[in-house]
ROSE-4610 file (N, C-alpha, C; in Angstrom, 1 decimal, always signed):
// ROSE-4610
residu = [X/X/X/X/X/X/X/X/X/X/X/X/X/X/X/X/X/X/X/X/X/X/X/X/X/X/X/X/X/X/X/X/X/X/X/X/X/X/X/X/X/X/X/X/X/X/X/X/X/X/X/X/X/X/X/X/X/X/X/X/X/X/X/X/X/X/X/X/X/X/X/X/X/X/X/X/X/X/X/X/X/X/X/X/X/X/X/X/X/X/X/X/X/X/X/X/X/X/X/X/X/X/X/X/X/X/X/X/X/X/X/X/X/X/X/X/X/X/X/X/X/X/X/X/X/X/X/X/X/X/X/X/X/X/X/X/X/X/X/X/X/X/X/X/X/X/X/X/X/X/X/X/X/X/X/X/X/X/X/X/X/X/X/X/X/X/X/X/X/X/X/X/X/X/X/X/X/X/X/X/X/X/X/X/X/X/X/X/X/X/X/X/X/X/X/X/X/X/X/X/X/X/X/X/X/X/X/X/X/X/X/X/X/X/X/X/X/X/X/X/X/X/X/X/X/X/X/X/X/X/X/X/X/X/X/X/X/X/X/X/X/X/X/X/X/X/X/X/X/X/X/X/X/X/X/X/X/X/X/X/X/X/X/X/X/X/X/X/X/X/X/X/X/X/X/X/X/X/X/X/X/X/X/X/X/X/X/X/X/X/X/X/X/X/X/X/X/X/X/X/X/X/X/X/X/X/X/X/X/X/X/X/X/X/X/X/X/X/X/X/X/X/X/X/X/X/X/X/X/X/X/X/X/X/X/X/X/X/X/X/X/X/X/X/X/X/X/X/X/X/X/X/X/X/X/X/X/X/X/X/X/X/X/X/X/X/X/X/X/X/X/X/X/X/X/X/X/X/X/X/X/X/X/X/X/X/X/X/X/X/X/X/X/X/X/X/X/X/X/X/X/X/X/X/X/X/X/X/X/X/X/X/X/X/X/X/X/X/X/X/X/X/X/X/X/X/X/X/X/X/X/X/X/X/X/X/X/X/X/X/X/X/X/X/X/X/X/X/X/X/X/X/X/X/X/X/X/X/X/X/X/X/X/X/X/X/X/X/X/X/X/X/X/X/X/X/X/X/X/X/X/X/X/X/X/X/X/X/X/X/X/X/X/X/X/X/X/X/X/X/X/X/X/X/X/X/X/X/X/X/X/X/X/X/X/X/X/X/X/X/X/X/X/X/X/X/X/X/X/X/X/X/X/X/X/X/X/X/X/X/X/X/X/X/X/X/X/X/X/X/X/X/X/X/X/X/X/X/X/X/X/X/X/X/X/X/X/X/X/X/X/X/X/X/X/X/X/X/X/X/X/X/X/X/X/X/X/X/X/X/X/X/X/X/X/X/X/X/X/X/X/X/X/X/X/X/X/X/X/X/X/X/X/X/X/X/X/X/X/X/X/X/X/X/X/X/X/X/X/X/X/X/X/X/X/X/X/X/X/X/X/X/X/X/X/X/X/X/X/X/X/X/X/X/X/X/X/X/X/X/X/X/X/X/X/X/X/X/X/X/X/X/X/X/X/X/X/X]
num = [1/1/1/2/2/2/3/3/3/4/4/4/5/5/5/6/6/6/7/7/7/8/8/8/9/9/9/10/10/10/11/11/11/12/12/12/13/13/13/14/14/14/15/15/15/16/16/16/17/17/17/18/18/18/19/19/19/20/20/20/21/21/21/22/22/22/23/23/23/24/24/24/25/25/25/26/26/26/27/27/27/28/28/28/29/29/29/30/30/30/31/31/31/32/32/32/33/33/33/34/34/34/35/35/35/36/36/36/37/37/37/38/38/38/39/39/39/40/40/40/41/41/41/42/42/42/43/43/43/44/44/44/45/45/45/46/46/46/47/47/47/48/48/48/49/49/49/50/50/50/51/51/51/52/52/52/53/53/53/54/54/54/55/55/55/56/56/56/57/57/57/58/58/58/59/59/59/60/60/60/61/61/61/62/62/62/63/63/63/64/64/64/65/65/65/66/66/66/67/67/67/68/68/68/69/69/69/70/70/70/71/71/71/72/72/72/73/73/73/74/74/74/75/75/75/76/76/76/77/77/77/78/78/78/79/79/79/80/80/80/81/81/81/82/82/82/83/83/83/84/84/84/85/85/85/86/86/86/87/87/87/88/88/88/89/89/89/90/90/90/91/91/91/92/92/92/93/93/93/94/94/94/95/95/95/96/96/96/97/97/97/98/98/98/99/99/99/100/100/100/101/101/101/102/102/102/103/103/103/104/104/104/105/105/105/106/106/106/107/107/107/108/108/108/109/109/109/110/110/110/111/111/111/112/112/112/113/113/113/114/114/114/115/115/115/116/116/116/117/117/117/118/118/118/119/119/119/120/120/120/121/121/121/122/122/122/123/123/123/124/124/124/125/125/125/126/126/126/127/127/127/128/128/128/129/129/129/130/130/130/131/131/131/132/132/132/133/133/133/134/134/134/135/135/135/136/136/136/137/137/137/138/138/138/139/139/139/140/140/140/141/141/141/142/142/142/143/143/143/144/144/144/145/145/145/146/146/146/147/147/147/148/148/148/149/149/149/150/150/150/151/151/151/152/152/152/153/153/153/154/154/154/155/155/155/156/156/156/157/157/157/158/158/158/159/159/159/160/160/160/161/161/161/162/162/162/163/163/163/164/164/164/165/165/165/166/166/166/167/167/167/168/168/168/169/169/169/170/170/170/171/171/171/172/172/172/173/173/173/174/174/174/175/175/175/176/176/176/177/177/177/178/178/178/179/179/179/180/180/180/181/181/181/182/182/182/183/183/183/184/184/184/185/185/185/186/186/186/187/187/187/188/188/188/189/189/189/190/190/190/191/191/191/192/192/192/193/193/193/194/194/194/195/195/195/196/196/196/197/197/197/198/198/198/199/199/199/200/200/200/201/201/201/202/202/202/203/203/203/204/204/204/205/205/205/206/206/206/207/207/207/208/208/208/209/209/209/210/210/210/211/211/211/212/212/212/213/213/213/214/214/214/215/215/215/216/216/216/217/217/217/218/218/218/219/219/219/220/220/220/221/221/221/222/222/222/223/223/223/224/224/224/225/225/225/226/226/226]
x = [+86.7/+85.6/+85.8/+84.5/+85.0/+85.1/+86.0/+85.9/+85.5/+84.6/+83.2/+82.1/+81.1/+79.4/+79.5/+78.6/+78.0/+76.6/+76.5/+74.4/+74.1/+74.8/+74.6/+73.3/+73.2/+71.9/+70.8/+70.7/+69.4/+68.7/+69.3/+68.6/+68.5/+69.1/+68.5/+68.7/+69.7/+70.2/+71.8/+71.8/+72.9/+74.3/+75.1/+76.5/+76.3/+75.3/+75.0/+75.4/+76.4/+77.4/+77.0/+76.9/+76.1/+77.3/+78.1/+78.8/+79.1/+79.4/+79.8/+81.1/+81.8/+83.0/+82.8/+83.1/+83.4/+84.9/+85.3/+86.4/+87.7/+87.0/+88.4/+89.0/+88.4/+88.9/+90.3/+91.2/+92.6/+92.6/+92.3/+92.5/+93.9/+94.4/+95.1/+94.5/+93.4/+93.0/+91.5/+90.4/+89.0/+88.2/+88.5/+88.0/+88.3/+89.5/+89.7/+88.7/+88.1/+87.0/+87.6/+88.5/+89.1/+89.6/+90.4/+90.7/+89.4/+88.6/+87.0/+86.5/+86.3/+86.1/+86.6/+88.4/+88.9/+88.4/+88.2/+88.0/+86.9/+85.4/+84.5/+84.4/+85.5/+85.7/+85.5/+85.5/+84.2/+86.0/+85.4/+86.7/+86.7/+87.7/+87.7/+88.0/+88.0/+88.0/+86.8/+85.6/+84.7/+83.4/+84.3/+83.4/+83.0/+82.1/+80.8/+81.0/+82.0/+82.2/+81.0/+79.9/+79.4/+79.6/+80.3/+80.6/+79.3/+79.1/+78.0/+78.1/+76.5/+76.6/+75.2/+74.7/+73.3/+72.6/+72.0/+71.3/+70.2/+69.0/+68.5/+68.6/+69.3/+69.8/+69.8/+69.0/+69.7/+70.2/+70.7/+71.3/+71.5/+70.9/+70.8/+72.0/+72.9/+74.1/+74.6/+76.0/+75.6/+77.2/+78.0/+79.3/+79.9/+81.0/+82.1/+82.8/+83.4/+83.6/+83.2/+83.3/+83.5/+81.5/+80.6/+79.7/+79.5/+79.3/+79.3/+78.0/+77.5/+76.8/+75.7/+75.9/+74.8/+74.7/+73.2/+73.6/+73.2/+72.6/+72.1/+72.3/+72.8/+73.1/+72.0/+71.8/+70.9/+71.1/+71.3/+71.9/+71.3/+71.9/+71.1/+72.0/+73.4/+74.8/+75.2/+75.4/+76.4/+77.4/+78.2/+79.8/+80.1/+79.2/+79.5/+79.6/+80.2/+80.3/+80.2/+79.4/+78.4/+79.0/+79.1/+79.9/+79.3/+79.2/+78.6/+79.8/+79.6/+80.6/+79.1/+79.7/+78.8/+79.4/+78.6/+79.5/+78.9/+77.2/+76.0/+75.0/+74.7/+73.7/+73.8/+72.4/+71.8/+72.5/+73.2/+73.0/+72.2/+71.7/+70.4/+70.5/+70.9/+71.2/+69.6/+69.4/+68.2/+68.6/+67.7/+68.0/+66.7/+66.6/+65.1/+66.0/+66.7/+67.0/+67.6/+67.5/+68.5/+67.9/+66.5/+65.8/+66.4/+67.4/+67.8/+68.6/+69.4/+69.6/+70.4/+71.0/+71.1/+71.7/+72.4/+73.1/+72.6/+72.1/+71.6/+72.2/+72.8/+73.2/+72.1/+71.6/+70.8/+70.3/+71.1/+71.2/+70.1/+70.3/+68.9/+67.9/+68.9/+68.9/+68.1/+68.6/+68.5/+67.0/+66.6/+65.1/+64.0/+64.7/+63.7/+63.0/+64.4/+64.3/+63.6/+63.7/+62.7/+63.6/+64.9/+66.1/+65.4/+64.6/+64.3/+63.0/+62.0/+61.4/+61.8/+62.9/+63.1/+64.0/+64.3/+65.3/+64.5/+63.3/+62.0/+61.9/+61.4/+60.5/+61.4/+63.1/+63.5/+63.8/+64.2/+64.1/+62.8/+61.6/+60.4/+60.0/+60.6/+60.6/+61.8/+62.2/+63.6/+62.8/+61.5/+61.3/+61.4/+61.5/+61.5/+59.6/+59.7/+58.2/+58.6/+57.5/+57.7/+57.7/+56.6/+56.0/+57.4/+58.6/+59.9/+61.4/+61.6/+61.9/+62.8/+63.7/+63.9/+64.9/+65.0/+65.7/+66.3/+67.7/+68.2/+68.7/+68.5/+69.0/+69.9/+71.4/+72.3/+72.3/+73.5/+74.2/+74.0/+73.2/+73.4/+72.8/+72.9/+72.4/+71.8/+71.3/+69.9/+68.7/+68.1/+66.7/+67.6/+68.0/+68.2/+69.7/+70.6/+71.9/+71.7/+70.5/+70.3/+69.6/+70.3/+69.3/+69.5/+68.3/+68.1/+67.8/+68.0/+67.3/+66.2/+65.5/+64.2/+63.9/+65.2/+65.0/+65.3/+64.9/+64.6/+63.6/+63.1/+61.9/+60.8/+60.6/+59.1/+59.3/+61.1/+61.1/+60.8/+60.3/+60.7/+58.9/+58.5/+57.0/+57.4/+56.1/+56.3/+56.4/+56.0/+55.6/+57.0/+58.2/+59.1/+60.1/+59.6/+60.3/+60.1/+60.7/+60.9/+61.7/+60.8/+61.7/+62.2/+63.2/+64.2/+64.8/+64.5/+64.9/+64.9/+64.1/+63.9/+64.9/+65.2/+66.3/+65.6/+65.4/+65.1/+65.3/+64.9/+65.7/+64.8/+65.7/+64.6/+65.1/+63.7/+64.5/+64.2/+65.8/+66.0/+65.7/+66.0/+65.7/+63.9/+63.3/+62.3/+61.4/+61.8/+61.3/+62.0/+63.1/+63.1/+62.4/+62.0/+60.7/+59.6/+59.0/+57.9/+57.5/+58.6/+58.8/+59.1/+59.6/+59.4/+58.4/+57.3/+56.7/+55.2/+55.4/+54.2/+54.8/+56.1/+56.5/+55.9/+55.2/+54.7/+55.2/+56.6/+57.7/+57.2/+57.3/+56.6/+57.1/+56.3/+56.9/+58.0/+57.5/+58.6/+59.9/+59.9/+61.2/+61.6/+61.5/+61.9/+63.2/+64.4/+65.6/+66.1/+65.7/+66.1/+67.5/+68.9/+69.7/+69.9/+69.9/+70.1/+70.6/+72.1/+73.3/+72.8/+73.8/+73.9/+75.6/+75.9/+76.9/+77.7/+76.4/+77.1/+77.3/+76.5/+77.1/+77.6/+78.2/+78.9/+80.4/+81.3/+82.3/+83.4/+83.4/+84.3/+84.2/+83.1/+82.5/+82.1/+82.1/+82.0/+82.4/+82.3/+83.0/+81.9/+81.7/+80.5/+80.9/+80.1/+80.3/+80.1/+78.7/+78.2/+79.2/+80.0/+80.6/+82.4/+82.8/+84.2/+84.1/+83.2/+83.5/+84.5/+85.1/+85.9/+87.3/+87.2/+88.3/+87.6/+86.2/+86.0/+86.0/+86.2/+86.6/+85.2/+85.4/+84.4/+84.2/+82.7/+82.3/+82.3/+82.6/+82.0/+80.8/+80.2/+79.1/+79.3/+79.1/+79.4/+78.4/+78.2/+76.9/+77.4/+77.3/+78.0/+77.5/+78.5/+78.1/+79.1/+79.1/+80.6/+80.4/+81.7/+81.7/+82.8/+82.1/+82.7/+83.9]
y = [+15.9/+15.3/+13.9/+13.1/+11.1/+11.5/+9.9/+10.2/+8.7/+8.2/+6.9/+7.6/+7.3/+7.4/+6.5/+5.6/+4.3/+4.8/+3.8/+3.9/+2.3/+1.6/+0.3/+0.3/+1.5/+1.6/+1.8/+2.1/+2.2/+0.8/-0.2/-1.3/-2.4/-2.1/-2.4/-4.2/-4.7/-5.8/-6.2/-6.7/-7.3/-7.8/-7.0/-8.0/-7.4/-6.3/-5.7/-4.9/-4.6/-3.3/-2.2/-1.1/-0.3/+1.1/+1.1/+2.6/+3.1/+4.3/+5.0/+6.1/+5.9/+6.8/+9.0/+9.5/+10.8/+11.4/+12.4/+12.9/+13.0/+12.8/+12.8/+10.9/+10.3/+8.7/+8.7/+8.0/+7.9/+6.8/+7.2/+5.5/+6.3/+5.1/+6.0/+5.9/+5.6/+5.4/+5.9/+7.2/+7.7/+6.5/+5.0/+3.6/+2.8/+2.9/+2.2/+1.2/+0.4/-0.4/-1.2/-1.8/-3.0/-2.1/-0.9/-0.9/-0.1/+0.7/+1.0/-0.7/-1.6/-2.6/-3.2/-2.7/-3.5/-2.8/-1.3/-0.5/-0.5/-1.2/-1.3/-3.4/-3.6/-4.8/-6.0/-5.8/-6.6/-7.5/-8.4/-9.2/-8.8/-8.0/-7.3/-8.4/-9.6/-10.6/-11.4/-10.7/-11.1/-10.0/-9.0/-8.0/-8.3/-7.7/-7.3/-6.4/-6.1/-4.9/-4.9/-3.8/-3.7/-2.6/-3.4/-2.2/-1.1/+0.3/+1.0/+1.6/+1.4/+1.9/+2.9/+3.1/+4.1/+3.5/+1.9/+1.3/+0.9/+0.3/-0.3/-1.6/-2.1/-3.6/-3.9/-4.9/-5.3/-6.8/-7.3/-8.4/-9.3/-10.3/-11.3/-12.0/-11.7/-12.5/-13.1/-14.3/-15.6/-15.5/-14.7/-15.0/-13.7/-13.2/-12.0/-12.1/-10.9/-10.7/-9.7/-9.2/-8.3/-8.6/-7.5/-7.7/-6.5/-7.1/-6.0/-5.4/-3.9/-3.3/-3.7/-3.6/-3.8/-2.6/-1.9/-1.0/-1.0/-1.9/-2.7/-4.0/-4.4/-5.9/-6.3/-6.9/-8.2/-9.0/-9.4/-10.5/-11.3/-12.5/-12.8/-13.9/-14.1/-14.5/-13.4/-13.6/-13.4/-13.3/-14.2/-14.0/-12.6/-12.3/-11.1/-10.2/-9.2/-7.5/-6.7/-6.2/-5.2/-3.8/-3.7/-1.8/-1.4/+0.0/+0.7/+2.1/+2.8/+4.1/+5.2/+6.5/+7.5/+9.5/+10.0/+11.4/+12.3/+12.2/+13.0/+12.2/+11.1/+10.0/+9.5/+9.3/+8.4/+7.4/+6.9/+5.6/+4.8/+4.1/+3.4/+2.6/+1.9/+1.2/+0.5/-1.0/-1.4/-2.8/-2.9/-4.1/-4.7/-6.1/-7.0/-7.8/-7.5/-8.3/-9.7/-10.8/-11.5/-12.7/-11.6/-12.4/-11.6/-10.7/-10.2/-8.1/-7.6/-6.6/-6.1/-5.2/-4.7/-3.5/-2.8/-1.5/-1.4/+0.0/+0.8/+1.7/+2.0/+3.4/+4.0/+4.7/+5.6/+6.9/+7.5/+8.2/+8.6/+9.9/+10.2/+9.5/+8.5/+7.5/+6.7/+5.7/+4.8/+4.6/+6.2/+5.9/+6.2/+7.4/+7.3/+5.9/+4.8/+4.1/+2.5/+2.9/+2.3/+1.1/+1.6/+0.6/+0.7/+1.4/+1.0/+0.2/+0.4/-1.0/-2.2/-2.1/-3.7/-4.2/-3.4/-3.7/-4.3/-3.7/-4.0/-5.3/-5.6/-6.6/-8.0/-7.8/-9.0/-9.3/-8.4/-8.6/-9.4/-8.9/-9.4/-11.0/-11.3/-12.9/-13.6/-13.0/-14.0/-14.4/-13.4/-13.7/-12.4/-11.6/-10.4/-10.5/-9.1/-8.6/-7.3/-6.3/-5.1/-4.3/-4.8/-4.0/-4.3/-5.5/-5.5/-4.9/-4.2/-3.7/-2.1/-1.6/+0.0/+0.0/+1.3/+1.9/+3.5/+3.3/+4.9/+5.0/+6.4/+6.9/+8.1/+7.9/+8.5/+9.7/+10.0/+12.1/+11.8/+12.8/+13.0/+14.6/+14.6/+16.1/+15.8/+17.3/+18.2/+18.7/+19.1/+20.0/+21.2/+21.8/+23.4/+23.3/+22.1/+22.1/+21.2/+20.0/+19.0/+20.0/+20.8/+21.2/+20.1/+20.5/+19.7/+20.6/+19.9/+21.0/+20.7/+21.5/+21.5/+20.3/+19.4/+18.4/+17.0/+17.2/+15.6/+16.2/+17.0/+17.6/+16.4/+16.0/+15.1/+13.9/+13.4/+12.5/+12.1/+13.3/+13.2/+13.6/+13.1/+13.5/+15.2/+15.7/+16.8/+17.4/+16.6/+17.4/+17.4/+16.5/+17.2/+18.0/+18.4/+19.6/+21.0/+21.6/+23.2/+24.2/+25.3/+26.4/+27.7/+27.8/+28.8/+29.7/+31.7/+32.0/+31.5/+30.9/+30.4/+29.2/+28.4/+27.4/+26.1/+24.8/+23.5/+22.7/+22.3/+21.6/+20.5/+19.7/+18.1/+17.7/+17.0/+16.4/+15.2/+14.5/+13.4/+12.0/+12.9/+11.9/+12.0/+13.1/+12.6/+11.8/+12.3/+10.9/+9.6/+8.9/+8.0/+7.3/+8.3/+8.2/+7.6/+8.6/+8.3/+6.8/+6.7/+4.9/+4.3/+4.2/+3.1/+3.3/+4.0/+4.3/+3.7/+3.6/+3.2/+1.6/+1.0/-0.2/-1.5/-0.3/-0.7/-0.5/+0.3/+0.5/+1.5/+1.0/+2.4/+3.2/+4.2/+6.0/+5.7/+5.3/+5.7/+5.0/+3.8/+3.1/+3.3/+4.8/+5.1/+6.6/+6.2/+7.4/+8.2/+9.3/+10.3/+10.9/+11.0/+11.6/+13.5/+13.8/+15.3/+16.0/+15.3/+16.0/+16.3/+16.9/+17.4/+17.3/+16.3/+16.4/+17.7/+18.1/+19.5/+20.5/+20.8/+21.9/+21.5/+20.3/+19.9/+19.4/+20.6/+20.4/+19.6/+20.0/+19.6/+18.2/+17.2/+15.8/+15.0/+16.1/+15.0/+15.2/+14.3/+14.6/+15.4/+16.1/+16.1/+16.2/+15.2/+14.8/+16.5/+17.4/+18.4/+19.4/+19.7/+20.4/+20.9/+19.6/+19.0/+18.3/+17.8/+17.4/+16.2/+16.1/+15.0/+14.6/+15.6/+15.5/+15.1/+14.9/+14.5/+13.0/+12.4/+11.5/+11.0/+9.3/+8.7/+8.5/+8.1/+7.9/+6.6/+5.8/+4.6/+4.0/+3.2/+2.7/+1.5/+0.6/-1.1/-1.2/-2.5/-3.0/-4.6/-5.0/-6.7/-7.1/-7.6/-8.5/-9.1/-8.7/-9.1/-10.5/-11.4/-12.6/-12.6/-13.0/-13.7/-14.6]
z = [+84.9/+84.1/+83.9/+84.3/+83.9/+82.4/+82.0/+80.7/+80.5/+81.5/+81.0/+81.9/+81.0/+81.7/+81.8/+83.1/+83.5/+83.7/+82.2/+82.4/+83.0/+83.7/+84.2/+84.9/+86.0/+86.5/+86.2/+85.1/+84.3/+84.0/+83.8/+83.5/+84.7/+86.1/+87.3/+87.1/+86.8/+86.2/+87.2/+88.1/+88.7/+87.4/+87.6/+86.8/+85.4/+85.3/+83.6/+83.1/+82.4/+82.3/+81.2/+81.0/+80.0/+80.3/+79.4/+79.5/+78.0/+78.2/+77.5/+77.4/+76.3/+76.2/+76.1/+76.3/+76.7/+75.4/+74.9/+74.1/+75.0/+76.3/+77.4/+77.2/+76.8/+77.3/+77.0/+77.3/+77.1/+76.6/+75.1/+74.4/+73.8/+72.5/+71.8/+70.5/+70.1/+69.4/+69.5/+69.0/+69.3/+68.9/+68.5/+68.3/+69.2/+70.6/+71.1/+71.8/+71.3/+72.2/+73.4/+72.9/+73.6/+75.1/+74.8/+76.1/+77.1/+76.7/+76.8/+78.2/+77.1/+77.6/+78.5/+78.8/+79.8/+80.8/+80.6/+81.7/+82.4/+81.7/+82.0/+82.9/+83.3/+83.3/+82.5/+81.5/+80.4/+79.5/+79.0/+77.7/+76.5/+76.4/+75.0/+73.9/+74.8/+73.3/+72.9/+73.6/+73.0/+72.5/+72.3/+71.3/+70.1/+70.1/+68.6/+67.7/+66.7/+66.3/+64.8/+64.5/+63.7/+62.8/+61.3/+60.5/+60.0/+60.9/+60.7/+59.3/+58.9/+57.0/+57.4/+58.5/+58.5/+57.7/+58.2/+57.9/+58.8/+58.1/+59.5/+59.7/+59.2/+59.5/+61.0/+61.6/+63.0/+63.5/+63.7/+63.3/+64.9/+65.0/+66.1/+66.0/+67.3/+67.3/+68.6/+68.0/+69.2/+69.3/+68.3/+68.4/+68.1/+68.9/+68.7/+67.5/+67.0/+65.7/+65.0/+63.9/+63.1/+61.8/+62.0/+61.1/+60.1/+59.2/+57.6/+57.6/+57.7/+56.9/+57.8/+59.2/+60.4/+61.0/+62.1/+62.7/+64.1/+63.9/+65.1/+65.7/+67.1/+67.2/+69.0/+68.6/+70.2/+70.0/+71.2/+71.8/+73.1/+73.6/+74.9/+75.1/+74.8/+75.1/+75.6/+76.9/+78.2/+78.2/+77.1/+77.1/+76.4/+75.3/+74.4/+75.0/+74.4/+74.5/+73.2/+73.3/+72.6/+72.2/+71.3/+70.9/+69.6/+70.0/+68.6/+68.8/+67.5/+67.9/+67.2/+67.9/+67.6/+67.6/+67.0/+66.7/+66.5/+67.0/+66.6/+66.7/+66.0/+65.8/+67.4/+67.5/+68.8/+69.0/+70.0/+70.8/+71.4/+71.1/+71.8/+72.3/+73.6/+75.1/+74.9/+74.9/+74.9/+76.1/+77.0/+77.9/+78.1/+78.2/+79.1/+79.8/+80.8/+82.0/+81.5/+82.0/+81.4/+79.5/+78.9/+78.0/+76.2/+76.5/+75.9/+76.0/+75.0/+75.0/+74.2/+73.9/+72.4/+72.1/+71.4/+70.9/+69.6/+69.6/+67.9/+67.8/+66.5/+65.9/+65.2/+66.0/+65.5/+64.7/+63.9/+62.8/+62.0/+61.4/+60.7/+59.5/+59.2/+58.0/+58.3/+59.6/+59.9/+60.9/+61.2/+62.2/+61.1/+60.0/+59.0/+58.4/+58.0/+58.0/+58.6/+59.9/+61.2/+61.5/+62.0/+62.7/+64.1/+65.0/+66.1/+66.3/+65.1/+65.3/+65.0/+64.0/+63.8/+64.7/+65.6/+67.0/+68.1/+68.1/+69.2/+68.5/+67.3/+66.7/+66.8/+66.9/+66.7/+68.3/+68.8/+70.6/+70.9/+70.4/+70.7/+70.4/+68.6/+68.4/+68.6/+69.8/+70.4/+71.8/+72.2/+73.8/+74.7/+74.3/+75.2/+75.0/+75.8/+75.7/+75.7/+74.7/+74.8/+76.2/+77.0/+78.3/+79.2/+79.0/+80.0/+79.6/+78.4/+77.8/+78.2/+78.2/+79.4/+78.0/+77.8/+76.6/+77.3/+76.4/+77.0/+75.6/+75.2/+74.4/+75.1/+74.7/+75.0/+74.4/+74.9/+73.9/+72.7/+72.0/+70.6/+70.5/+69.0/+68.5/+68.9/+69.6/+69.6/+68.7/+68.9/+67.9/+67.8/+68.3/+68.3/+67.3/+67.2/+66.2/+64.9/+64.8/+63.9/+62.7/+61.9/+60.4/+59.4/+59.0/+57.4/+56.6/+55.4/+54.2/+53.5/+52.7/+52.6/+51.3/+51.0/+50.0/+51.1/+51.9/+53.2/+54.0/+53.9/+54.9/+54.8/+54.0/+53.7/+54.0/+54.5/+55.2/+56.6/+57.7/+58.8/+59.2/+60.3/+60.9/+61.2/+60.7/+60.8/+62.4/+62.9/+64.7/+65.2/+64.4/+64.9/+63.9/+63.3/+62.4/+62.8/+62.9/+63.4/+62.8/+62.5/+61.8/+63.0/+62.0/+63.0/+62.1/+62.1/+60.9/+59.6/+59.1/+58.3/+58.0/+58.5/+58.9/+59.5/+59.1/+59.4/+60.1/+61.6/+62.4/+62.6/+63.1/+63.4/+65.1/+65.8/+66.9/+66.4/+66.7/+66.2/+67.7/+68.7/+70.1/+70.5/+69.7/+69.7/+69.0/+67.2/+66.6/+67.1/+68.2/+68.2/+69.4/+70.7/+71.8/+71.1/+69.6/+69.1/+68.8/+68.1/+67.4/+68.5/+70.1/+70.8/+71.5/+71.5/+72.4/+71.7/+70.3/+68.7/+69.1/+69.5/+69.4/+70.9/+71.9/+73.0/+74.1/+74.0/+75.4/+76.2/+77.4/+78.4/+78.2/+78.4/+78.4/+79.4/+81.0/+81.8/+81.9/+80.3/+81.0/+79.4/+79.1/+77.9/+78.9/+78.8/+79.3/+78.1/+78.6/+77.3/+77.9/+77.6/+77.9/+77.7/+78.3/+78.1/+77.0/+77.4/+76.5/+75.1/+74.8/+73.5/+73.0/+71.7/+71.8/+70.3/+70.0/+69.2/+70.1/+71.4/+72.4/+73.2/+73.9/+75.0/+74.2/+74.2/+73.4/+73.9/+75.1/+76.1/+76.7/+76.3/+76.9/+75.3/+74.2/+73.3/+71.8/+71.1/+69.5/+69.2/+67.8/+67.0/+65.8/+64.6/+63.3/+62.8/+63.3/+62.9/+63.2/+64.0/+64.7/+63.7/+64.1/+63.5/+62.0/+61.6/+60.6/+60.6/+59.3/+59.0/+60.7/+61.0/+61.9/+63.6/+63.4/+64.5/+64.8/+66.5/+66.6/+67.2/+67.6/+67.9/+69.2/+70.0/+71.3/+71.1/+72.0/+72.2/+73.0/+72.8/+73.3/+73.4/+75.4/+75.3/+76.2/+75.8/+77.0/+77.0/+78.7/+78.4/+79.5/+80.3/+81.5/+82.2/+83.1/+84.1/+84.9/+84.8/+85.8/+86.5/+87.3/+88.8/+88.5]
C-alpha cells in the first residue's frame, strides 16, 4: 500500500505538487511534515505550518513559518509549501493555476462556520476567478460514521442530515460541495474523494475511530524547481 497519495494531477498545473500522507508514511513522527515534503520533492524549509483551532479563519500568506489560530492558508508565492493535518475533518486541496491556491481544514465547526467561502472569497480578491478554480476534497468521514446529536442538529442544512435507527448522521463532504458550488465553482472541477477515513483503517487515522491516540494525515501542496 503507498503511503503518499499524489493528487498533483487533478489540478493539471506543470511543476504543482498536491499530496497527501496515508497511517503507513514512515515518518517518525504522525506530524512529520518536513520529511512528507522532502519526499514530495518540495523544501521543507519553506513550509506553512497553521496552528488548527476549527476556525474559519483563512489567512493570505507571502512567508513560511508557524500561524496562530488559522485553518485555512492561500497563497500565490511559489517558494512556499503548504501543510494542513487531518484525522476525520476534510482536507480541502484548492488550485487556480499559477493565480493562486490553498489548503483548508475542514471540520464540522469550521464549514458551519463558512471557512470554505471565505477561502473562495479571498482567493477571488487576490485575482483568481471562481469559474478557474478545481477543488478536491480528500479522505474524511463519511455520512454513514459522522453522528451528531440532536443539540447541533439545527446547525447543519437539513438535506444533509439523516437518521439511522434513530441515530443522527451528517454528510460533511457534502455540505462542503454545497458551499463551493453556492460560491460559483463548477460542479465538474469540484473532486470528491471517496475514502472514508473512519472505515479505511488500514490507509488512515480516525479522530472518530481512535480517539485521543489517533495520529495525523498530512496534507501539502507546493511547487517544484528546476
Amino acid at each position: 500500500m503507498t503511503a503518499i497519495q499524489d493528487y498533483s494531477d487533478v489540478f493539471h498545473t506543470p511543476a504543482f505538487v498536491a499530496g497527501f500522507s496515508c497511517r503507513n508514511h514512515h515518518s517518525h513522527h504522525p506530524d512529520d511534515r518536513e520529511r512528507l515534503t522532502l519526499e514530495l520533492g518540495l523544501n521543507p524549509k519553506h513550509l506553512v505550518i497553521p496552528q488548527q483551532v476549527h476556525s474559519a479563519t483563512v489567512a493570505w500568506v507571502n512567508d513560511p513559518g508557524y500561524l496562530t489560530k488559522t485553518d485555512g492558508i492561500i497563497t500565490v508565492n511559489k517558494q512556499l509549501v503548504l501543510s494542513i493535518q487531518v484525522a476525520d475533518c476534510i482536507p480541502v486541496f484548492l488550485g487556480d493555476g499559477n493565480t493562486g491556491w490553498g489548503l483548508v481544514h475542514a471540520g464540522w465547526r469550521g464549514l458551519v462556520a463558512g471557512i470554505l467561502p471565505n477561502a473562495i472569497r479571498k482567493m477571488i480578491s487576490k485575482g483568481s476567478h471562481s469559474k478557474n478554480i478545481t477543488v478536491l476534497l480528500g479522505p474524511a468521514i463519511c455520512s454513514k460514521h459522522f453522528e451528531i446529536g440532536e443539540d447541533i442538529k439545527q446547525q447543519f442544512d437539513p438535506q444533509f442530515v439523516s437518521y439511522r435507527e434513530n441515530r443522527l448522521f451528517v454528510d460533511l463532504k457534502g455540505i462542503a460541495r454545497n458551499q463551493l458550488v453556492k460560491e460559483g465553482i463548477p460542479e465538474n472541477q469540484i473532486i470528491v474523494h471517496s475514502g472514508c477515513t473512519w472505515e479505511d483503517e488500514d490507509r488512515y487515522y480516525s479522530y472518530r475511530r481512535e480517539g485521543q491516540a489517533a495520529g495525523r494525515m498530512i496534507a501539502i501542496m507546493g511547487w517544484k524547481h528546476s
